[in-house]
ROSE-4610 file (N, C-alpha, C; in Angstrom, 1 decimal, always signed):
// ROSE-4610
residu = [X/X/X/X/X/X/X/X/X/X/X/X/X/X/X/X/X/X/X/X/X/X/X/X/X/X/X/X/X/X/X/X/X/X/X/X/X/X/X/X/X/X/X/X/X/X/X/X/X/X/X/X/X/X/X/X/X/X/X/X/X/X/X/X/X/X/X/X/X/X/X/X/X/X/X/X/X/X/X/X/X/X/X/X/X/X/X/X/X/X/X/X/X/X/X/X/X/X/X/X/X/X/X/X/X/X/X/X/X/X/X/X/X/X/X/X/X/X/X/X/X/X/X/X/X/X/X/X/X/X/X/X/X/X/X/X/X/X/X/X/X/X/X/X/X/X/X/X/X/X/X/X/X/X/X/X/X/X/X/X/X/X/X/X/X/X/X/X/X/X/X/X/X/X/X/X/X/X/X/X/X/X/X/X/X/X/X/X/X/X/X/X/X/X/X/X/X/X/X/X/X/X/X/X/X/X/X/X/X/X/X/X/X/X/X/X/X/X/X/X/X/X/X/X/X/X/X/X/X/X/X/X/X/X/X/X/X/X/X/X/X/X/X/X/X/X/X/X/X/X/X/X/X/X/X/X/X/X/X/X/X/X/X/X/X/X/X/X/X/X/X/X/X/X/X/X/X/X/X/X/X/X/X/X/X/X/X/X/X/X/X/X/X/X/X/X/X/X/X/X/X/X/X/X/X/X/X/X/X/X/X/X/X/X/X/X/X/X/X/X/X]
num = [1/1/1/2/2/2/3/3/3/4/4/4/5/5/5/6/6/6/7/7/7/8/8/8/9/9/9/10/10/10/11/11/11/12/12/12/13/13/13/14/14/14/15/15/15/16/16/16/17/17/17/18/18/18/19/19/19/20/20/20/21/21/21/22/22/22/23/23/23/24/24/24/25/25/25/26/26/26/27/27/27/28/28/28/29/29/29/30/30/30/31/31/31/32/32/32/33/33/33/34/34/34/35/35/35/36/36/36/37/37/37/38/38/38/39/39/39/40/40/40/41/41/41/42/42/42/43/43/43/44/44/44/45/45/45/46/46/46/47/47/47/48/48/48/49/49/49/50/50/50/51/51/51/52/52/52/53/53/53/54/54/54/55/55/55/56/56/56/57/57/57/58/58/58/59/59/59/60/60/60/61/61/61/62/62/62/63/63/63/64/64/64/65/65/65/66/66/66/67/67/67/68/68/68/69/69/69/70/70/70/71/71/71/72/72/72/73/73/73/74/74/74/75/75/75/76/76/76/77/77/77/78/78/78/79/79/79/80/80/80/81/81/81/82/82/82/83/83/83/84/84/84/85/85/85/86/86/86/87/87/87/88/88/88/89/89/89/90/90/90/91/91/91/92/92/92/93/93/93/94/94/94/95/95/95/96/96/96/97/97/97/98/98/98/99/99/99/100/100/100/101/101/101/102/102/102/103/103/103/104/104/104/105/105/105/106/106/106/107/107/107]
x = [+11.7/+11.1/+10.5/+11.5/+10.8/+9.5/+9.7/+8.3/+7.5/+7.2/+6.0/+5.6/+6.8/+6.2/+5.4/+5.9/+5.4/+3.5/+3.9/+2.5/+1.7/+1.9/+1.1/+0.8/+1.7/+1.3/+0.4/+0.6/-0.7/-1.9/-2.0/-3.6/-4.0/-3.3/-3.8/-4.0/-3.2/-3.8/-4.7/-5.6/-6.2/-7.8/-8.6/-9.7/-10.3/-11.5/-11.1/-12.0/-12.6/-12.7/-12.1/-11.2/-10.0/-8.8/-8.1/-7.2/-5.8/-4.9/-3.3/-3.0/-1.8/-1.5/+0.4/+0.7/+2.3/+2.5/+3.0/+2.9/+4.0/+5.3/+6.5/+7.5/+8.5/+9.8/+9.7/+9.3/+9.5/+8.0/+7.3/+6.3/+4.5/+3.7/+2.8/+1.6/+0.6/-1.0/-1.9/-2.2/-3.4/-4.5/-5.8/-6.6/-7.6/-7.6/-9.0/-10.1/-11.3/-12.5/-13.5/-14.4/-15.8/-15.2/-14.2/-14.0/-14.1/-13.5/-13.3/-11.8/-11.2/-9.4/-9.1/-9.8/-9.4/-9.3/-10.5/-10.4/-9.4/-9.0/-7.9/-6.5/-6.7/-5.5/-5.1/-5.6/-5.8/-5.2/-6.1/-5.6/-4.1/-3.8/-2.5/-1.6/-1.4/-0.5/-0.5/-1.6/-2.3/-0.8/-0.7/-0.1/+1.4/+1.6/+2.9/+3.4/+2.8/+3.5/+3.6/+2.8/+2.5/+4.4/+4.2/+5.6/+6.8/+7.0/+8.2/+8.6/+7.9/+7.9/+8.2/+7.4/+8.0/+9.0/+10.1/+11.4/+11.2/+11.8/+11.9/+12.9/+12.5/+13.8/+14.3/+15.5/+16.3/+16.2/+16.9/+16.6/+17.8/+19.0/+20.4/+20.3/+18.8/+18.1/+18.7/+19.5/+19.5/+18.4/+18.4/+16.8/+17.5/+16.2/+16.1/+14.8/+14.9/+13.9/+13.9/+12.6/+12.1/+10.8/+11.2/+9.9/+9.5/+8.4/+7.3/+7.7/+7.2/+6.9/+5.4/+4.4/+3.0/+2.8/+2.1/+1.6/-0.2/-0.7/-2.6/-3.0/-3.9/-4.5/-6.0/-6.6/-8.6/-9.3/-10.2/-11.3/-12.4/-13.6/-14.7/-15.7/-16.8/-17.3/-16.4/-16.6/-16.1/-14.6/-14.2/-12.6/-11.7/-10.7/-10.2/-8.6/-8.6/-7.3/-6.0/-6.1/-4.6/-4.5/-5.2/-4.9/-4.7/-5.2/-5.0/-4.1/-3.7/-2.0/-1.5/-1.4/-0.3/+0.1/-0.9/-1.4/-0.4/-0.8/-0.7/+0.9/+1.4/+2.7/+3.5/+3.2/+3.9/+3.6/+2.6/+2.8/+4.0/+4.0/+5.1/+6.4/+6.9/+7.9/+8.2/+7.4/+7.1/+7.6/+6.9/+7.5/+8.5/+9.2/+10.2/+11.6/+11.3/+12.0/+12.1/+10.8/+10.8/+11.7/+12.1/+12.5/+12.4/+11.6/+10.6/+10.2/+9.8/+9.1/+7.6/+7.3/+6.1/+4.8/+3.9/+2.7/+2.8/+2.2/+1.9/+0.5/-0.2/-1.6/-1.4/-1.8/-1.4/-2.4/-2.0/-2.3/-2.9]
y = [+2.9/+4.2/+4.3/+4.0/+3.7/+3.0/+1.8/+0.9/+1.6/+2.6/+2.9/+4.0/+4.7/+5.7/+5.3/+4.3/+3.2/+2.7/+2.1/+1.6/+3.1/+4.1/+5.4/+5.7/+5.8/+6.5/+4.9/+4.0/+2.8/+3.2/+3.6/+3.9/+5.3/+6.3/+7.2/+7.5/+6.5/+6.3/+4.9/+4.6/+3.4/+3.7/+3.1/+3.5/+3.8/+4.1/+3.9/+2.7/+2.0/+0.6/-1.0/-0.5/-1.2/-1.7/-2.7/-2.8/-2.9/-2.6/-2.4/-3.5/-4.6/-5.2/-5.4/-5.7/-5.9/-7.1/-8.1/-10.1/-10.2/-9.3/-9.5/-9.0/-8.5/-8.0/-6.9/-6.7/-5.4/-5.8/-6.8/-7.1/-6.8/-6.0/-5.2/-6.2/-5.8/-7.0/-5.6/-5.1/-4.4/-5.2/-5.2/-6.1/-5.1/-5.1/-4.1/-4.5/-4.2/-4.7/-4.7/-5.2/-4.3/-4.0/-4.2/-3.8/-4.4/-4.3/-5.1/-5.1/-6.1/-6.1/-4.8/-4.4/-3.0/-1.8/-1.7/-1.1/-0.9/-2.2/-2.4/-2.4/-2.3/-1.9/-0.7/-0.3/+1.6/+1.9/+1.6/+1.7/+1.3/+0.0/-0.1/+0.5/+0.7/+1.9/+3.0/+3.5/+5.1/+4.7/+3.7/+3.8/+3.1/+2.4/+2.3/+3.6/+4.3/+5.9/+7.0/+6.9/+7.8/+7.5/+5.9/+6.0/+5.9/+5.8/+5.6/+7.5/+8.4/+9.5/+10.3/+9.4/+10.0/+10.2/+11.1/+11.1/+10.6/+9.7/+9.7/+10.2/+10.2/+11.3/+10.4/+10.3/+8.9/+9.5/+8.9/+10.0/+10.9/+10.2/+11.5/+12.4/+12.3/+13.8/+13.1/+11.9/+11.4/+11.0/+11.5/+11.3/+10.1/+9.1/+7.9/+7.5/+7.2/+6.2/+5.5/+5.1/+3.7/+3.3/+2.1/+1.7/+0.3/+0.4/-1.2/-2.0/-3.1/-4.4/-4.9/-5.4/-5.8/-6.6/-7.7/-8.7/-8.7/-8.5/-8.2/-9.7/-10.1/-11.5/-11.0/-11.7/-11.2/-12.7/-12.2/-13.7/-13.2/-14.1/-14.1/-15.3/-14.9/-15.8/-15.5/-16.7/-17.1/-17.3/-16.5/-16.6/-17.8/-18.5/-19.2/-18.7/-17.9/-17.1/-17.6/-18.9/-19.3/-19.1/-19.8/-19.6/-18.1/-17.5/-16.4/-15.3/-15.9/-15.0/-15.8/-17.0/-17.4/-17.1/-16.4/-16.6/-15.2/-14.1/-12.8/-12.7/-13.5/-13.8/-14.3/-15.0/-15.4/-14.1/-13.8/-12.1/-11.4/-11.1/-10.2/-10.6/-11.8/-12.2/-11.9/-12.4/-12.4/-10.7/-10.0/-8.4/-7.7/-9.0/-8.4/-8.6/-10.0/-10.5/-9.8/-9.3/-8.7/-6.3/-6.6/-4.9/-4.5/-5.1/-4.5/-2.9/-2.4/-1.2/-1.4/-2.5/-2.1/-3.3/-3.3/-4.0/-5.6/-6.4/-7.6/-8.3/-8.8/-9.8/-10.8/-11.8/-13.2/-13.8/-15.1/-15.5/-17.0]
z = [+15.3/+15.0/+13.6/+12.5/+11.1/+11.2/+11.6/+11.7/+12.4/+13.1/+13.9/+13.0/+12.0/+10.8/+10.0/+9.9/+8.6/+8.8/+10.0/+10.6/+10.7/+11.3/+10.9/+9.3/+8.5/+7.3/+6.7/+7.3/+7.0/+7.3/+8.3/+9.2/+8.7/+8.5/+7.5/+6.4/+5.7/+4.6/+3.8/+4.4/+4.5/+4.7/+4.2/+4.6/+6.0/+6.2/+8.2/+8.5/+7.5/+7.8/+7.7/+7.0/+6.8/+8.4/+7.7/+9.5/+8.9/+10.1/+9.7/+11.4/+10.5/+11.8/+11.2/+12.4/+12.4/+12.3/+11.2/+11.1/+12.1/+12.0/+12.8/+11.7/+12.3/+11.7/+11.2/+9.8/+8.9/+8.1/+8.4/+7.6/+8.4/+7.6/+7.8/+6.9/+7.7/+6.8/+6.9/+5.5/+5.4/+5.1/+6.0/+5.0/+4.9/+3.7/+2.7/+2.7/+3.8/+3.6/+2.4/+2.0/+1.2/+0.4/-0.8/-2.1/-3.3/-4.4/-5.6/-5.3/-6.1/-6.5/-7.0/-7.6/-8.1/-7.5/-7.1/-5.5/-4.8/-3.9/-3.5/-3.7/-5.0/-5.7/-5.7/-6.1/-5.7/-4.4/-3.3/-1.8/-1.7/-2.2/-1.5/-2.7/-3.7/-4.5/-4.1/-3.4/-3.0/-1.8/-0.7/+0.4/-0.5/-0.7/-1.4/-1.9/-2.7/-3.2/-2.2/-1.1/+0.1/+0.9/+1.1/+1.5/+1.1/-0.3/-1.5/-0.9/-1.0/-0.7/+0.9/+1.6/+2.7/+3.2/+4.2/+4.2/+5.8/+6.2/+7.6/+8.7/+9.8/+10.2/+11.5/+11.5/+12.5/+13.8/+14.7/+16.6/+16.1/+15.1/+14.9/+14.1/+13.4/+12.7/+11.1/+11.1/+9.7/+9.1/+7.8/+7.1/+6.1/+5.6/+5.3/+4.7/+3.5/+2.3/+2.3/+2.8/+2.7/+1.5/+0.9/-0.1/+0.4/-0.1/+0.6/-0.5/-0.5/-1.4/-1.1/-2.1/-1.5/-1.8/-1.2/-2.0/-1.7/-2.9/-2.4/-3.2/-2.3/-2.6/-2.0/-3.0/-2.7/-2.5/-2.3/-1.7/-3.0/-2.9/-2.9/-2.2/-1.8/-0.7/+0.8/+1.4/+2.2/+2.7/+3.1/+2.9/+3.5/+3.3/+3.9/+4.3/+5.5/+5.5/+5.7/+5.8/+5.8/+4.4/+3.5/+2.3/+1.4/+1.9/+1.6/+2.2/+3.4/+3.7/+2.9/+2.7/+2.0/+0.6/-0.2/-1.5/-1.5/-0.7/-0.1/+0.0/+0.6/+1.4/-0.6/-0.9/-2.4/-3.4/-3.7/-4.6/-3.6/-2.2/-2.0/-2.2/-2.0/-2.7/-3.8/-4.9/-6.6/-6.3/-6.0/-5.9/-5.4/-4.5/-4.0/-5.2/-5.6/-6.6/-7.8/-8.4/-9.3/-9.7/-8.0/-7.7/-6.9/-5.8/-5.0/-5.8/-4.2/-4.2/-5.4/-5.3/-6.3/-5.6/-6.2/-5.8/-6.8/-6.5/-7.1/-6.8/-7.7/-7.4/-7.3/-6.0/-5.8/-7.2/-8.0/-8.6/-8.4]
């Protein structure tokens, strides 16, 4: 039930050309089309803080906080996307490691 909150407050807060997919488990892929890093940056803080905030509400009416971890990794040109989930996949670590709840740039 959280995950399908989660995956909504994604798709509404996301550009509406942008895409929101489920990798498996608890882990979500925004991919930000047509921007700069900066840009993008923006967007997923914009949705990181949307859901640090949201209160969710269980089927027993118990309410529950949830915060993300992100890992944003950019292209230019031609993208090679294994490489770049993976680049993507190590910032979210690096941010989970570091406290989560916050954003990181694959390096």
């Amino acid at each position: 039930m959280v995950l399908q909150q989660v995956s909504t407050l994604l798709m509404n807060n996301s550009r509406s050309g942008d895409f929101v997919f489920r990798m498996g488990g608890e882990e979500f892929l925004l991919v930000i089309v047509d921007t700069d890093v900066n840009s993008a940056q923006n967007v997923a803080e914009k949705v990181r803080k949307v859901i640090e905030k949201e209160v969710f509400l269980l089927p027993n009416e118990q309410q529950l906080k949830v915060t993300v971890s992100m890992g944003l990794a950019a292209f230019a040109g031609h993208p090679d996307y294994q490489l770049l989930l993976k680049a993507a996949d190590q910032a979210l670590y690096r941010a989970k490691q570091q406290g989560r709840n916050r954003l990181e740039l694959a390096q």
